[in-house]
N, CA, C and O atoms as a GROMACS GRO file, in nm:
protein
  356
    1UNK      N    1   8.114   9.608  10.881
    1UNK     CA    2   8.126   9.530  10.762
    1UNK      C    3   8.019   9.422  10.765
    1UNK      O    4   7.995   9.352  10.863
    2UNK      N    5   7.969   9.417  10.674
    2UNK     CA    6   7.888   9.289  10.601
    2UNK      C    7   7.924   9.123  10.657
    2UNK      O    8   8.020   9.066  10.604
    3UNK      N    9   7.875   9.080  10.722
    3UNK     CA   10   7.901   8.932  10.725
    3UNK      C   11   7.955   8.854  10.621
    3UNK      O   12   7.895   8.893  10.521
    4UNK      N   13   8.029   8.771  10.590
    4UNK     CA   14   8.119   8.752  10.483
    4UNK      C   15   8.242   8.833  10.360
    4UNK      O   16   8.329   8.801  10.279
    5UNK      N   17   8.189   8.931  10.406
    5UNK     CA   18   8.238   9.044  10.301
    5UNK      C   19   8.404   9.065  10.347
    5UNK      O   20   8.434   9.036  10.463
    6UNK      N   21   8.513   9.118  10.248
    6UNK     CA   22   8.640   9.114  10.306
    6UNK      C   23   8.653   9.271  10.364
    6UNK      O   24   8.559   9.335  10.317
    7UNK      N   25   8.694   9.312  10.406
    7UNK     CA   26   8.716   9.413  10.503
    7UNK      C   27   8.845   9.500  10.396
    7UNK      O   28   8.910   9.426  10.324
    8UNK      N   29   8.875   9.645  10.390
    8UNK     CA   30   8.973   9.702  10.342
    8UNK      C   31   9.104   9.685  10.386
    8UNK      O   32   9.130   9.691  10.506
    9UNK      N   33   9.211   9.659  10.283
    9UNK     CA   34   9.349   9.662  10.353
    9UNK      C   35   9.409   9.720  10.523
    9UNK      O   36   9.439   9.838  10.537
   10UNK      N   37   9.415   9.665  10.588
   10UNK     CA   38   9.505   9.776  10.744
   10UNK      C   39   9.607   9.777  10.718
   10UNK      O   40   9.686   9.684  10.698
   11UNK      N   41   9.620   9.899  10.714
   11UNK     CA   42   9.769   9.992  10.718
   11UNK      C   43   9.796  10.062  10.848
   11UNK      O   44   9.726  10.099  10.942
   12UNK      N   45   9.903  10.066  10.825
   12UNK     CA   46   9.999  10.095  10.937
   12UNK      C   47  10.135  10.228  10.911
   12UNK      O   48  10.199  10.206  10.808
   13UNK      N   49  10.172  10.328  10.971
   13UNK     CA   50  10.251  10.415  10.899
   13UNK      C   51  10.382  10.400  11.039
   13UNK      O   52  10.388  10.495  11.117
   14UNK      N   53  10.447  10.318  11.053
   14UNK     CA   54  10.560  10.340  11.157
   14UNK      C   55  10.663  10.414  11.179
   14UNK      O   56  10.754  10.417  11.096
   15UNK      N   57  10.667  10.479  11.283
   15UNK     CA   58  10.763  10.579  11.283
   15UNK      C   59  10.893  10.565  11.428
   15UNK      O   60  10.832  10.535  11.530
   16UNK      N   61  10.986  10.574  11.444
   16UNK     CA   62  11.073  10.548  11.516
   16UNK      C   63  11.141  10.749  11.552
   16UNK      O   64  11.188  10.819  11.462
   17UNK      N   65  11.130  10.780  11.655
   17UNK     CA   66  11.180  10.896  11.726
   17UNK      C   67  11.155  11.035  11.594
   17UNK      O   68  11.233  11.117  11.545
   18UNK      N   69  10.976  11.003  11.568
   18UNK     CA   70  10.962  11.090  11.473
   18UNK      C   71  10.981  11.094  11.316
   18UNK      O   72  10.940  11.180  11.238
   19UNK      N   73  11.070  10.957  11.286
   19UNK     CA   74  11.087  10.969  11.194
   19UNK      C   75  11.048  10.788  11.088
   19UNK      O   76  11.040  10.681  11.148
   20UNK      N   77  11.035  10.796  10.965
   20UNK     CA   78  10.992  10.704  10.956
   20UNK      C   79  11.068  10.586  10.962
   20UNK      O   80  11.191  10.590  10.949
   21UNK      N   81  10.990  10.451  10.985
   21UNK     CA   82  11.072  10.335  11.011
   21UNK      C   83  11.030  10.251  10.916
   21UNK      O   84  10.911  10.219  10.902
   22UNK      N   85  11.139  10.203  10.831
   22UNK     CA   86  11.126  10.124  10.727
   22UNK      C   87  11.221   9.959  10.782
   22UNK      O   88  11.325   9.941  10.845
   23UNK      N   89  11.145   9.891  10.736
   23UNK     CA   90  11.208   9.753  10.738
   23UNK      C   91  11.134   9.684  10.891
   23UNK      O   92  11.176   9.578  10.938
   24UNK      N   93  11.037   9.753  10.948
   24UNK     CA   94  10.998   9.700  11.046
   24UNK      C   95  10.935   9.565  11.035
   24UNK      O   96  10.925   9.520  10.921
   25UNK      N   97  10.894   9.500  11.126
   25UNK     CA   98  10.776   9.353  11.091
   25UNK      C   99  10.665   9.406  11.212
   25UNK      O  100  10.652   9.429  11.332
   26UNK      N  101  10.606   9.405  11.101
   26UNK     CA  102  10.426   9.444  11.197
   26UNK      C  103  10.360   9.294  11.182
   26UNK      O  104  10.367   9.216  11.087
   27UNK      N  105  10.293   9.283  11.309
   27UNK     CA  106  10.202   9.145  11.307
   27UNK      C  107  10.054   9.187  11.354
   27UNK      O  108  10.069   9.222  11.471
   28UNK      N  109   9.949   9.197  11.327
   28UNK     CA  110   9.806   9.175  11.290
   28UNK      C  111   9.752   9.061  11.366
   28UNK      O  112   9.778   8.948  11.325
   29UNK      N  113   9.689   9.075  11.459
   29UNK     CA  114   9.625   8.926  11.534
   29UNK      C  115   9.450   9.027  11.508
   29UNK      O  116   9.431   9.147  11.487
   30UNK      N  117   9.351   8.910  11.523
   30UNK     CA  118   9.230   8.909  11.557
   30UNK      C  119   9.157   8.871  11.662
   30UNK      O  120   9.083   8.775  11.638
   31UNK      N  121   9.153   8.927  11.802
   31UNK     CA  122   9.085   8.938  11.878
   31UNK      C  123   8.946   8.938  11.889
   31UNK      O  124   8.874   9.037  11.888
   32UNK      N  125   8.893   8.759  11.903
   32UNK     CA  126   8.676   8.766  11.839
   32UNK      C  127   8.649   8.726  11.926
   32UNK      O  128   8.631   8.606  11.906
   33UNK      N  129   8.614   8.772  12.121
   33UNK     CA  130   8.587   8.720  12.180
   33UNK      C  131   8.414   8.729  12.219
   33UNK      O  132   8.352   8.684  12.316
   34UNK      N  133   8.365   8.813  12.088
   34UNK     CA  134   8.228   8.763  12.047
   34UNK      C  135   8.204   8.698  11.918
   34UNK      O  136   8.107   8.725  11.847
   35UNK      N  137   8.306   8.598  11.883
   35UNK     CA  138   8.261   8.482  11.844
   35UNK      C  139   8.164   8.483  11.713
   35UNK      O  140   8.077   8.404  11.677
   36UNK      N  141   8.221   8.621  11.647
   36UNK     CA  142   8.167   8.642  11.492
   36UNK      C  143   8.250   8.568  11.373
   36UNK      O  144   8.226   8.566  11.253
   37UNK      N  145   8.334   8.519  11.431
   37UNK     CA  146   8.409   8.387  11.294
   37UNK      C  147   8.529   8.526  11.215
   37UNK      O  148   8.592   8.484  11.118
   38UNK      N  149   8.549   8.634  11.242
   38UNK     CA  150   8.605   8.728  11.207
   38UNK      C  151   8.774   8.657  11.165
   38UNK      O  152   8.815   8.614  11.273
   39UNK      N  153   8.847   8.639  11.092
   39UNK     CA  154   8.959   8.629  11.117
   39UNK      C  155   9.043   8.664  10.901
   39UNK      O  156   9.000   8.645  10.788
   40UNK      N  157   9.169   8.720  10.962
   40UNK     CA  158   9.250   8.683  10.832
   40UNK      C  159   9.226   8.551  10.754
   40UNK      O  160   9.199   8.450  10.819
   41UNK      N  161   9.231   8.547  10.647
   41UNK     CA  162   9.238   8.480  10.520
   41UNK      C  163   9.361   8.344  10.561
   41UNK      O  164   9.477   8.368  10.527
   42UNK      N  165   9.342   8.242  10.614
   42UNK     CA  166   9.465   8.156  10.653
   42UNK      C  167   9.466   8.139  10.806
   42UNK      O  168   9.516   8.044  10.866
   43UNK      N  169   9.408   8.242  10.858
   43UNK     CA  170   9.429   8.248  11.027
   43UNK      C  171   9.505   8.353  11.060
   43UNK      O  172   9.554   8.417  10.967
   44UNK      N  173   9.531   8.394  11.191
   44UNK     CA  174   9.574   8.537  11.247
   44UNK      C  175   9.750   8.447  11.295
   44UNK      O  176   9.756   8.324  11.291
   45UNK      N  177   9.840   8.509  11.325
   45UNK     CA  178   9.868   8.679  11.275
   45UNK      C  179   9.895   8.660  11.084
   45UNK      O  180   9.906   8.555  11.021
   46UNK      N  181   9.898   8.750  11.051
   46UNK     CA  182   9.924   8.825  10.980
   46UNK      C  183  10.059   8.908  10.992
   46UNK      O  184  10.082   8.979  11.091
   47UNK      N  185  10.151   8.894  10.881
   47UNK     CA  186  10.253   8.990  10.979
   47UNK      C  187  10.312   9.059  10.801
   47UNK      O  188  10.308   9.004  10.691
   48UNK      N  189  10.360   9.184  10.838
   48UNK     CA  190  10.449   9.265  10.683
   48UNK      C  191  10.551   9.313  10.679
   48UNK      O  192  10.611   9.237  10.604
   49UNK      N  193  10.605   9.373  10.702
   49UNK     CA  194  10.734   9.474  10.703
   49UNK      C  195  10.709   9.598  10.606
   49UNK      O  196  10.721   9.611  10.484
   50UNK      N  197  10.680   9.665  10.684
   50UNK     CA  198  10.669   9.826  10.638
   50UNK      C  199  10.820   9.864  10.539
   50UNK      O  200  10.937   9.829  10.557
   51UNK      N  201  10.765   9.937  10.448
   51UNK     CA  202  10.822  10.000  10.335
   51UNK      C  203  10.968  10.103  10.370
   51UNK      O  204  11.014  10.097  10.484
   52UNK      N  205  11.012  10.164  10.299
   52UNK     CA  206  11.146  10.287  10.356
   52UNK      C  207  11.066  10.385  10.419
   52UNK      O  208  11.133  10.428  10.512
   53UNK      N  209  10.958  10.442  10.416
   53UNK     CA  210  10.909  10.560  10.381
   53UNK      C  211  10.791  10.443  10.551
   53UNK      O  212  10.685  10.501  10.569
   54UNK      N  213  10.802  10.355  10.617
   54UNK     CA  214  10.786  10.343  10.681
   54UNK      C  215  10.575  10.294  10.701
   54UNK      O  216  10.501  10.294  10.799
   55UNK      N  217  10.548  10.253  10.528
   55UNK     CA  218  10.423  10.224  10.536
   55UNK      C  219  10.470  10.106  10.497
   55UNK      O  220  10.579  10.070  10.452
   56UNK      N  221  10.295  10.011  10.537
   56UNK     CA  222  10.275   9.896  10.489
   56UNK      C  223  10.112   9.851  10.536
   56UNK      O  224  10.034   9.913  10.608
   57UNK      N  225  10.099   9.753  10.485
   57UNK     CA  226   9.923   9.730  10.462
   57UNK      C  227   9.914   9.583  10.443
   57UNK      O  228   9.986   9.514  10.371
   58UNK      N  229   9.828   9.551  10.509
   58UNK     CA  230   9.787   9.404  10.466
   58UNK      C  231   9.810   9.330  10.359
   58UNK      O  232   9.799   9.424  10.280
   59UNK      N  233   9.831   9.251  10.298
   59UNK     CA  234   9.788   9.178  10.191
   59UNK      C  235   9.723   9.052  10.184
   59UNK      O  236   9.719   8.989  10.079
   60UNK      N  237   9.670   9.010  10.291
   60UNK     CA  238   9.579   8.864  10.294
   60UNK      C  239   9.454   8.939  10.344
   60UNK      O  240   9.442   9.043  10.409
   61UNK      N  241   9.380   8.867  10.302
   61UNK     CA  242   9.230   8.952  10.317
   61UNK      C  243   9.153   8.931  10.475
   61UNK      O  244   9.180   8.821  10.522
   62UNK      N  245   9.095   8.985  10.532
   62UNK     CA  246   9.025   9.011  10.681
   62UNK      C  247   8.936   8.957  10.616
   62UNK      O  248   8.906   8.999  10.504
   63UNK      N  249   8.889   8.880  10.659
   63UNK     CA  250   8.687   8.877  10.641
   63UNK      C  251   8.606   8.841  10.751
   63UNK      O  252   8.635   8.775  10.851
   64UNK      N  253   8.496   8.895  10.716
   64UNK     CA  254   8.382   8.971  10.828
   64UNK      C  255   8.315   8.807  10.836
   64UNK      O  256   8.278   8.740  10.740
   65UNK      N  257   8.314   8.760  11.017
   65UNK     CA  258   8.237   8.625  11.005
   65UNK      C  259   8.118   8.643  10.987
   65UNK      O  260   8.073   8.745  10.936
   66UNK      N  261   8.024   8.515  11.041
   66UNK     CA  262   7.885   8.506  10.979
   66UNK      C  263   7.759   8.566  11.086
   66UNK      O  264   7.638   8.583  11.068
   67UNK      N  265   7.874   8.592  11.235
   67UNK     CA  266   7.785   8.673  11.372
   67UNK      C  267   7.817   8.807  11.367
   67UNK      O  268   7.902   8.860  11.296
   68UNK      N  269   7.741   8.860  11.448
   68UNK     CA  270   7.752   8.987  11.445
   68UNK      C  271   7.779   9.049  11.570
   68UNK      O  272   7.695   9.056  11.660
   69UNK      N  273   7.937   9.110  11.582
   69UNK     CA  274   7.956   9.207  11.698
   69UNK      C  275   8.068   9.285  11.625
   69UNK      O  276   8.088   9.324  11.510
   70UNK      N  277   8.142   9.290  11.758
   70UNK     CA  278   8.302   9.377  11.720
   70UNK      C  279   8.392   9.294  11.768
   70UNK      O  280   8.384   9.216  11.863
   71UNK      N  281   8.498   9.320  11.680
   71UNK     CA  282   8.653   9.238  11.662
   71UNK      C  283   8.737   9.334  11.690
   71UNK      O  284   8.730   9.449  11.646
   72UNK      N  285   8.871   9.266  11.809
   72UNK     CA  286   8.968   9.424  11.819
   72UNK      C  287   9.061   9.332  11.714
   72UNK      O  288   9.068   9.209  11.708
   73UNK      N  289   9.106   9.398  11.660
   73UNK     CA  290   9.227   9.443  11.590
   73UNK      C  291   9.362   9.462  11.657
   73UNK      O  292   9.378   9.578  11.696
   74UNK      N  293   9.487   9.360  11.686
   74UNK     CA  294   9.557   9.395  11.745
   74UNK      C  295   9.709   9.449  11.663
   74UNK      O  296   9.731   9.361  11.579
   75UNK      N  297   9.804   9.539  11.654
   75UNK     CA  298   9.917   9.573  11.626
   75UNK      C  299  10.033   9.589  11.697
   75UNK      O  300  10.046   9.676  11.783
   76UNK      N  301  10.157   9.476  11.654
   76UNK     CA  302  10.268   9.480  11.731
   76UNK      C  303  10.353   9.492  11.657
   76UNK      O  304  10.353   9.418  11.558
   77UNK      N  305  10.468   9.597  11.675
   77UNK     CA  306  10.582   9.587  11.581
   77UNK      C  307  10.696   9.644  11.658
   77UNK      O  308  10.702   9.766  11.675
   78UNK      N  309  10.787   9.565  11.706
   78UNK     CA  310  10.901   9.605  11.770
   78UNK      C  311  10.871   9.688  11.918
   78UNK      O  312  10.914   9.797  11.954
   79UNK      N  313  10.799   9.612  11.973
   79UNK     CA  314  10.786   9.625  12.132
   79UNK      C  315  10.651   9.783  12.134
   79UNK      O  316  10.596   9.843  12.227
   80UNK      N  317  10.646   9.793  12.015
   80UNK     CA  318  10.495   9.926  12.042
   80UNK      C  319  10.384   9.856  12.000
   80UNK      O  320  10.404   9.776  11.909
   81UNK      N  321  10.270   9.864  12.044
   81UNK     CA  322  10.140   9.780  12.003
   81UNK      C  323  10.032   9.935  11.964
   81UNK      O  324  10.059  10.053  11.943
   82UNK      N  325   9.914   9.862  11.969
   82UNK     CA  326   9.794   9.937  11.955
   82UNK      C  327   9.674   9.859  11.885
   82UNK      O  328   9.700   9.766  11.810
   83UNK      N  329   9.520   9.903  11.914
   83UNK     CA  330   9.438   9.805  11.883
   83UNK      C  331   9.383   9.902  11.855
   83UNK      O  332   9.406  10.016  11.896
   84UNK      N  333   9.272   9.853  11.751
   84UNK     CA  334   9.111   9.924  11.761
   84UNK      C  335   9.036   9.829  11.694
   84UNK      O  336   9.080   9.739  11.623
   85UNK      N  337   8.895   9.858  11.726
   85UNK     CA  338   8.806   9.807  11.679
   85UNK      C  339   8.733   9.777  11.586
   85UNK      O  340   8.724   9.886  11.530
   86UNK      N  341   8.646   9.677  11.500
   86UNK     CA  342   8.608   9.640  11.376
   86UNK      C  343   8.486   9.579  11.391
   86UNK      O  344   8.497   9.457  11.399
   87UNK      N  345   8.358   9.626  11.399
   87UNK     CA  346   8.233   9.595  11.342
   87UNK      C  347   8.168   9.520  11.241
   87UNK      O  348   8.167   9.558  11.124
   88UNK      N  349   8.112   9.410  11.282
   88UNK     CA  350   8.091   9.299  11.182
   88UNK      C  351   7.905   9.285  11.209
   88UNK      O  352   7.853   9.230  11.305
   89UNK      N  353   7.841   9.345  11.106
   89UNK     CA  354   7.667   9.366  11.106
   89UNK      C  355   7.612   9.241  11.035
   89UNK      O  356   7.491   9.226  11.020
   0.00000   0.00000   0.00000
């Protein structure tokens, strides 16, 4: 992503023993330990509660800071996590 530019919604599809999990609370942190100014709209976390059908997506905007590296992306929702990475040019 573009330096300043907002980044696309993160979504998330939660599922509990295969099946989907609705009513969860997912929280969103930003991990910038190269110091590209990367963060949610307000500050990190970020947090939602996934839908019946067990989706849900951001609604405060990510934006890309003014340096340039990669940002992990962190996801926690009811003791399961997962991260990946986000490129800021």
């Amino acid at each position: 992503m573009e330096k300043g530019k907002e980044f696309a919604p993160l979504a998330v599809m939660a599922r509990a023993g295969g099946e989907p999990a609705g009513g969860q609370v997912v929280s969103f942190y930003v991990d910038d330990p190269q110091g590209t100014g990367t963060d949610f709209q307000g500050g990190s976390p970020v947090m939602i509660t996934t839908s019946s059908d067990g989706a849900g997506s951001t609604d405060v905007p990510l934006i890309a800071g003014e340096s340039p590296g990669t940002v992990q992306i962190k996801v926690i929702a009811d003791g399961a996590h997962t991260e990946f990475p986000l490129e800021v040019v």
